[in-house]
C-alpha positions as a Markdown table, in Angstrom:
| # | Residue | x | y | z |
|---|---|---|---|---|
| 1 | Unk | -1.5 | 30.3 | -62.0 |
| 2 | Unk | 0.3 | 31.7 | -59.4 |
| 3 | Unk | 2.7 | 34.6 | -60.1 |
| 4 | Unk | 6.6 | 34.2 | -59.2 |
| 5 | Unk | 6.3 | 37.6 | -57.2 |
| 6 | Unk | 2.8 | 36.4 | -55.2 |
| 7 | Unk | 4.6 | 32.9 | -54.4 |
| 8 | Unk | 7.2 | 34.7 | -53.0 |
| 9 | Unk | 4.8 | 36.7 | -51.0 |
| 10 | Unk | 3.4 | 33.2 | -49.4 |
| 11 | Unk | 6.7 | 32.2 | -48.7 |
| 12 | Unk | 7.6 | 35.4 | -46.9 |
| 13 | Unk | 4.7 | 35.4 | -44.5 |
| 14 | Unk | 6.0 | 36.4 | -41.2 |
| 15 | Unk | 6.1 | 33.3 | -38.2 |
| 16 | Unk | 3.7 | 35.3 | -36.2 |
| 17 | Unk | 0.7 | 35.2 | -39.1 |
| 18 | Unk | 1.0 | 31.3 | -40.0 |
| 19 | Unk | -0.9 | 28.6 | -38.1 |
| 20 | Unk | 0.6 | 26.1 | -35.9 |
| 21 | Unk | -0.2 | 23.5 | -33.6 |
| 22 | Unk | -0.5 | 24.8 | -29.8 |
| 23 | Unk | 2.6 | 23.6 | -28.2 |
| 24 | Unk | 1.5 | 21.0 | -25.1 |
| 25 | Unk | 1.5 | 22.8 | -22.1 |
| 26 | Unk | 3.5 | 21.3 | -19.0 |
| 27 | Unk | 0.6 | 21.3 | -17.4 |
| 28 | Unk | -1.3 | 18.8 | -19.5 |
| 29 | Unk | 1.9 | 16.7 | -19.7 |
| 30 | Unk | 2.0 | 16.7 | -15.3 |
| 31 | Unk | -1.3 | 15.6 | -15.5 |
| 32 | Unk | -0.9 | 12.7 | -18.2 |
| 33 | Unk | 2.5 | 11.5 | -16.1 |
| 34 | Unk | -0.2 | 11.8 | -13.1 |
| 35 | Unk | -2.8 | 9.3 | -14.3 |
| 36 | Unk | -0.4 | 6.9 | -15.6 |
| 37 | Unk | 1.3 | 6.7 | -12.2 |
| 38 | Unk | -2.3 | 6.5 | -10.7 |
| 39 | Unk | -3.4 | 4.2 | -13.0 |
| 40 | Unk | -0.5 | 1.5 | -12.4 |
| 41 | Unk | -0.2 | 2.0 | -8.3 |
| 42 | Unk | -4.2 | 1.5 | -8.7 |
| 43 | Unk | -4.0 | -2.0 | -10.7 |
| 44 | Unk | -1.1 | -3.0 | -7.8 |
| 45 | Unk | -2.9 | -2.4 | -5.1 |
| 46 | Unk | -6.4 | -4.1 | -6.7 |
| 47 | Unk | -4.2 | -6.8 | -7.6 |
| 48 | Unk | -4.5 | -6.4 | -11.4 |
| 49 | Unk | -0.7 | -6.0 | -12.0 |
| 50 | Unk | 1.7 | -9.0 | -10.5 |
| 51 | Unk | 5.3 | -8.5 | -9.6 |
| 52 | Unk | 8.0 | -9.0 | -12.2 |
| 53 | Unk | 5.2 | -7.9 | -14.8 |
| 54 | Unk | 7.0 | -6.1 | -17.5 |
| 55 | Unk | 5.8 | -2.5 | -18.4 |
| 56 | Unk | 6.1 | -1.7 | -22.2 |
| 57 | Unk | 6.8 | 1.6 | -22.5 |
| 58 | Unk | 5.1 | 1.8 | -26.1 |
| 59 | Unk | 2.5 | 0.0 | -25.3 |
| 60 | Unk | 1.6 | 2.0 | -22.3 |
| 61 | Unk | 2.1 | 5.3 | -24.5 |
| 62 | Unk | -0.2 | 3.6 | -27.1 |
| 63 | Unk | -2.9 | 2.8 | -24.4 |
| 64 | Unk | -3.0 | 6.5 | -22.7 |
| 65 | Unk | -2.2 | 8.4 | -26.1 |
| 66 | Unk | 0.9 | 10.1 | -25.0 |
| 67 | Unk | 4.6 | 9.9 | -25.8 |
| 68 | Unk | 7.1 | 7.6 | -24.5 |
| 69 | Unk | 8.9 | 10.7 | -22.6 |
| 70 | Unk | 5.9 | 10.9 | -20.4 |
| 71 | Unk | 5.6 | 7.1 | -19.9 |
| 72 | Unk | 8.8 | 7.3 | -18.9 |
| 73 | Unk | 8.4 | 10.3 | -16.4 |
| 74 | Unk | 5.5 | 8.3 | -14.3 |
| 75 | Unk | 7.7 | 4.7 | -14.5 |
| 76 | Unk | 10.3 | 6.4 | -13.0 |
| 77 | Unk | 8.3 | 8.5 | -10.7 |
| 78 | Unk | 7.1 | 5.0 | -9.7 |
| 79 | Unk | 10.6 | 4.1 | -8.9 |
| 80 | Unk | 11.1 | 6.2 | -6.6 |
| 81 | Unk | 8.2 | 4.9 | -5.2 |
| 82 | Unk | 9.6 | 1.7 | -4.9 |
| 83 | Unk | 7.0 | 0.2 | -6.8 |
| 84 | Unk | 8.5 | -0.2 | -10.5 |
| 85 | Unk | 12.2 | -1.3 | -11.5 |
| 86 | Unk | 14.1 | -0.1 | -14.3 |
| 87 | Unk | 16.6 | -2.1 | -15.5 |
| 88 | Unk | 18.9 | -1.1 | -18.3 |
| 89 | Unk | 18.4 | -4.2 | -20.1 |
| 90 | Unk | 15.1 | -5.2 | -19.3 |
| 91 | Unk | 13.0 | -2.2 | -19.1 |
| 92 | Unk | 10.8 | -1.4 | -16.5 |
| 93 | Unk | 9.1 | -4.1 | -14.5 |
| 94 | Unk | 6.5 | -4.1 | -11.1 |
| 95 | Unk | 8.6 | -4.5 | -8.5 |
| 96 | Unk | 9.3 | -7.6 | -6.7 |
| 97 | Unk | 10.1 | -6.9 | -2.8 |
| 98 | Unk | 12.4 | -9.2 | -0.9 |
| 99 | Unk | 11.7 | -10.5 | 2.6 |
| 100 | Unk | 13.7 | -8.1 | 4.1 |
| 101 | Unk | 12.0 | -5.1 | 2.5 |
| 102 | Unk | 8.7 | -6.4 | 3.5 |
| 103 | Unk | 9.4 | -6.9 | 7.2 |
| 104 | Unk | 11.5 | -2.9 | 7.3 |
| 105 | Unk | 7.8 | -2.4 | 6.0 |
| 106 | Unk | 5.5 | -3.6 | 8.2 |
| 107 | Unk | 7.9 | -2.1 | 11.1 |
| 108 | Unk | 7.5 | 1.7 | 10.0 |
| 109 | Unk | 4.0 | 0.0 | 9.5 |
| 110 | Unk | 3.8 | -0.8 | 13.4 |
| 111 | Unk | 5.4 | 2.7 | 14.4 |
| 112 | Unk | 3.6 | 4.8 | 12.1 |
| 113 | Unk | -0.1 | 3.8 | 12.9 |
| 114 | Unk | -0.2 | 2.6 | 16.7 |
| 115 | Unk | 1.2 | 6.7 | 17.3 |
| 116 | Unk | -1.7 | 8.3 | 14.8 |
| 117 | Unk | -4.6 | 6.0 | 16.7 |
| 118 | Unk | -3.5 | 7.0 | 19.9 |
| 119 | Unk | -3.2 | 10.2 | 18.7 |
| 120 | Unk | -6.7 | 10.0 | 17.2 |
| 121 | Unk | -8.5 | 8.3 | 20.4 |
| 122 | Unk | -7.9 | 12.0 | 22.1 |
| 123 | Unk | -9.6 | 14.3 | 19.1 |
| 124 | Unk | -12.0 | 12.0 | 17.3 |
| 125 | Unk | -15.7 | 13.2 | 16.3 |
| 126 | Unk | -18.8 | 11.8 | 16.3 |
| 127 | Unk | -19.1 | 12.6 | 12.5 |
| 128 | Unk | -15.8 | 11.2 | 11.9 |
| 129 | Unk | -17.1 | 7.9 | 13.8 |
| 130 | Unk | -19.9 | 7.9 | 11.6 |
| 131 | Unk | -17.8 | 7.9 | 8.6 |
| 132 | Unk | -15.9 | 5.0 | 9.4 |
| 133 | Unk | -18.8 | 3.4 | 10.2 |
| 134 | Unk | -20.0 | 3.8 | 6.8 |
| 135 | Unk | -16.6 | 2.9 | 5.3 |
| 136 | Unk | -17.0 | -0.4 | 7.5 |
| 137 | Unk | -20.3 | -1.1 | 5.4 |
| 138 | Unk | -18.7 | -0.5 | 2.3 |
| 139 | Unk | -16.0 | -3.4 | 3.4 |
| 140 | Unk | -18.5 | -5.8 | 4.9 |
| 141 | Unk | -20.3 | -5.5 | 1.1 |
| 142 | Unk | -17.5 | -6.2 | -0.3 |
| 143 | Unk | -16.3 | -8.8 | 1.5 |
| 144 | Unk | -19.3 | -11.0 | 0.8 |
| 145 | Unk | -19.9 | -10.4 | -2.6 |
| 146 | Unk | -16.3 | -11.3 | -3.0 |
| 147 | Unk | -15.4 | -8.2 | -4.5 |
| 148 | Unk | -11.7 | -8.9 | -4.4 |
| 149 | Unk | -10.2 | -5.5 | -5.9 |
| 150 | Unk | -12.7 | -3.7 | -4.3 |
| 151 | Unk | -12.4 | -5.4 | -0.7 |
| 152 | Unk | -8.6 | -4.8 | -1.3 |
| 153 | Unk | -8.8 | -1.2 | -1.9 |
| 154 | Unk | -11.2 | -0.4 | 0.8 |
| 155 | Unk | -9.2 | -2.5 | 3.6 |
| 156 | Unk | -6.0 | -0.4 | 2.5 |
| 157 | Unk | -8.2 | 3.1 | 2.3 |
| 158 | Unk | -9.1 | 2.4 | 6.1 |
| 159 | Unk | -5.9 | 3.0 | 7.1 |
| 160 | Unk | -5.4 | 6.3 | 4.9 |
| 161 | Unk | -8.7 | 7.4 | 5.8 |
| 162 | Unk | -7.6 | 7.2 | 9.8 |
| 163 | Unk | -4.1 | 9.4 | 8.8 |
| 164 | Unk | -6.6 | 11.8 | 7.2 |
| 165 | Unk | -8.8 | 12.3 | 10.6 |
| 166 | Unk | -5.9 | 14.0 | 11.8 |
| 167 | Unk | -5.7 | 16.8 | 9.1 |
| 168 | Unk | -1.9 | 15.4 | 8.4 |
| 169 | Unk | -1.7 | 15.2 | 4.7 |
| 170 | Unk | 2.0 | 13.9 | 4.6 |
| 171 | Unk | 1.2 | 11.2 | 6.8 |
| 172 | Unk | -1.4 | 10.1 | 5.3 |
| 173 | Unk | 0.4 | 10.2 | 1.3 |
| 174 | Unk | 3.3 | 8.3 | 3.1 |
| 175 | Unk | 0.8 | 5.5 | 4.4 |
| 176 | Unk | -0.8 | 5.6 | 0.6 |
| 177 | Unk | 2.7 | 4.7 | -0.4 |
| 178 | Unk | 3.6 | 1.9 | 2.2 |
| 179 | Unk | -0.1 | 0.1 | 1.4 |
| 180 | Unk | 1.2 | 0.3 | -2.1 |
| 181 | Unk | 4.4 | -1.6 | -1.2 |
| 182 | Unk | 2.1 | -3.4 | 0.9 |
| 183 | Unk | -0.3 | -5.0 | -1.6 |
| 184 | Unk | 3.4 | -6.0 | -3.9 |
| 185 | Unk | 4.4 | -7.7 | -0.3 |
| 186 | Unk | 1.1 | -9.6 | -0.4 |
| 187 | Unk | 1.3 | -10.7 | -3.7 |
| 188 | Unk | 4.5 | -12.1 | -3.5 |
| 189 | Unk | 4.1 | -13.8 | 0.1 |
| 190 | Unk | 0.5 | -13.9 | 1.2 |
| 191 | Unk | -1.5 | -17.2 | 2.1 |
| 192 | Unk | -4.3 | -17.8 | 2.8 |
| 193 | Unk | -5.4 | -14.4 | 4.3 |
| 194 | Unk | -9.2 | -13.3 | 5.6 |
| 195 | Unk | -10.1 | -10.1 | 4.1 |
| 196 | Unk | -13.5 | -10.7 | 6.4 |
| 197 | Unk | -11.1 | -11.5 | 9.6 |
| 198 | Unk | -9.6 | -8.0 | 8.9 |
| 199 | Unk | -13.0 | -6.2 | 8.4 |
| 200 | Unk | -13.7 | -7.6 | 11.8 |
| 201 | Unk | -10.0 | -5.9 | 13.4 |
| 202 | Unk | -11.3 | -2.9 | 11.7 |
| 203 | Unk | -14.4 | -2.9 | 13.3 |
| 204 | Unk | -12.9 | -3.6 | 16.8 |
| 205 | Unk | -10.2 | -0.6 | 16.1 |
| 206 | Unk | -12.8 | 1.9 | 15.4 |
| 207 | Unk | -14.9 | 1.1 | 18.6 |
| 208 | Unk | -12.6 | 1.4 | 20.7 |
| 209 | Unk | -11.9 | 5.0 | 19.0 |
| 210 | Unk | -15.6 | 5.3 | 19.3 |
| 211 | Unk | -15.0 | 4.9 | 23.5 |
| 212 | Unk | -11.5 | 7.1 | 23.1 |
| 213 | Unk | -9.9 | 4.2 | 24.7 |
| 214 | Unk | -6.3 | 5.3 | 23.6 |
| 215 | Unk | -5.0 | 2.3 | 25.0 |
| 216 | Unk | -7.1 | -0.1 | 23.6 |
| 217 | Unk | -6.9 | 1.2 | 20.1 |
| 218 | Unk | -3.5 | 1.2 | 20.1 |
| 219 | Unk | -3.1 | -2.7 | 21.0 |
| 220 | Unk | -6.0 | -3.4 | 18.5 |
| 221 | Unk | -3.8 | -1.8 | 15.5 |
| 222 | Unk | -0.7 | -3.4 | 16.4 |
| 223 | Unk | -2.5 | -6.6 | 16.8 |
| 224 | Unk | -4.1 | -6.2 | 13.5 |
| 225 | Unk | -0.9 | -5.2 | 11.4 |
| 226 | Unk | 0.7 | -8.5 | 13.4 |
| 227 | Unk | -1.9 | -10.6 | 11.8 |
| 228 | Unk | -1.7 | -9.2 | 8.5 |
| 229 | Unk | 2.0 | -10.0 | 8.8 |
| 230 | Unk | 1.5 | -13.6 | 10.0 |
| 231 | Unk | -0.3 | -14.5 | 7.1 |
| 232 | Unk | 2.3 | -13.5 | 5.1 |
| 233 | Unk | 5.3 | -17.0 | 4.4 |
| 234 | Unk | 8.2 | -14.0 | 5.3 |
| 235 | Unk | 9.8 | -17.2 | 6.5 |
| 236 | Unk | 9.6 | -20.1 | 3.8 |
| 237 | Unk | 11.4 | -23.2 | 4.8 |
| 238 | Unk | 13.6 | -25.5 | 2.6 |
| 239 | Unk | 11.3 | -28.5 | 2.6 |
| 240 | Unk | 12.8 | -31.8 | 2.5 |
| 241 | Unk | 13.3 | -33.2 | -1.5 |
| 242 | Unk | 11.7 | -36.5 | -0.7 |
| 243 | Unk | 8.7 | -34.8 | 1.3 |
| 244 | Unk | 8.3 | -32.4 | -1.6 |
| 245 | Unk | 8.4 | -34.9 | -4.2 |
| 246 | Unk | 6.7 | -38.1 | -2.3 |
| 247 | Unk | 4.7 | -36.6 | 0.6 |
| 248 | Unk | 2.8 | -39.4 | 1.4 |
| 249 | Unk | 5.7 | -41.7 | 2.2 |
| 250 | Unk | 6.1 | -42.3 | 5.6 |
């Protein structure tokens, strides 16, 4: 049995001599705040995540094994993204862009990229040719084994992958960011849109880099974003309530 005097000995142990947890460094709590944002901008732009789908905070904490507090750290990182709302009452949903957002979009869209072709028509490499050529291979798989997340990531990357040829790191993160916003647009408006019709604009883009035709490439991307846009119903019309409900009457 313990004596009163050696009990009090245990007790009186100094702080620096009894074992605790290691406290969580910031460092591992940047990193899990990281891959939750990762992970949720990845299932948007593979199309695994919807607009208006509501993000559980717990549930997300539960999945990745991490508090709330750093849940809530990537959700609103993703905010500021433009790619999550938080609503006091409802939580924290994917975001759903309006027409107006996704047109603003696609504009930056049109200025951004027809300035870094042109740009990239001047300094481009033969081994930089050669690697879009194999990430045009990668997209032609994809597109006939109907991979659709896969086709959807690789047709965004090839527009990051072109930022990235010019050794401008913040252009490229700010065209990651607007393909994000991008594949919500989609989602919410797209019809019926040809991943393997933008393979081909792809392929046309990157030849006419291949010949340094500045000109050329620079048409060929605004053409192509033009098309993307197209097949997006940015302008859906009221239909008539007797075509909508009877639309074979004549």
């Amino acid at each position: 049995m313990t004596s009163p005097a050696r009990a009090r000995n245990i007790v009186a142990l100094p702080a620096s001599r009894r074992k605790a947890a290691p406290p969580r460094s910031a460092a591992t709590d940047s990193g899990s705040t990281e891959r939750i944002a990762e992970s949720i901008t990845t299932a948007i732009i593979e199309r695994r995540l919807m607009p208006g789908t509501k993000l559980a905070e717990q549930k997300i904490a539960d999945l990745f094994k991490v508090s709330r507090t750093i849940v809530r750290q990537a959700l609103n990182r993703l905010s500021r993204d433009k790619l999550v709302t938080l609503e006091p009452a409802r939580g924290a949903r994917v975001a759903e862009p309006g027409v107006e957002e996704a047109r603003q979009v696609f504009e930056v869209r049109q200025m951004l990229e027809a300035a870094l072709v042109r740009r990239l028509a001047a300094t481009i490499t033969p081994a930089q040719v050669a690697e879009l050529r194999a990430h045009l291979a990668d997209e032609q798989a994809s597109v006939r084994r109907v991979d659709v997340s896969g086709r959807t990531r690789l047709l965004a990357d090839f527009h990051v992958v072109l930022a990235r040829m010019l050794g401008n790191d913040t252009l490229a993160d700010l065209l990651t960011d607007l393909l994000s916003r991008c594949s919500l647009i989609a989602l919410m408006y797209q019809s019926a849109h040809s991943a393997e019709h933008s393979f081909e604009e792809h392929v046309a883009i990157v030849d006419a880099l291949e010949r340094r035709d500045a000109r050329a490439a620079q048409r060929l991307m605004e053409g192509h974003l033009l098309n993307v846009e197209r097949n997006l119903r940015l302008d859906p019309r009221v239909p008539d309530l007797g075509a909508a409900l009877l639309p074979d009457r004549r």
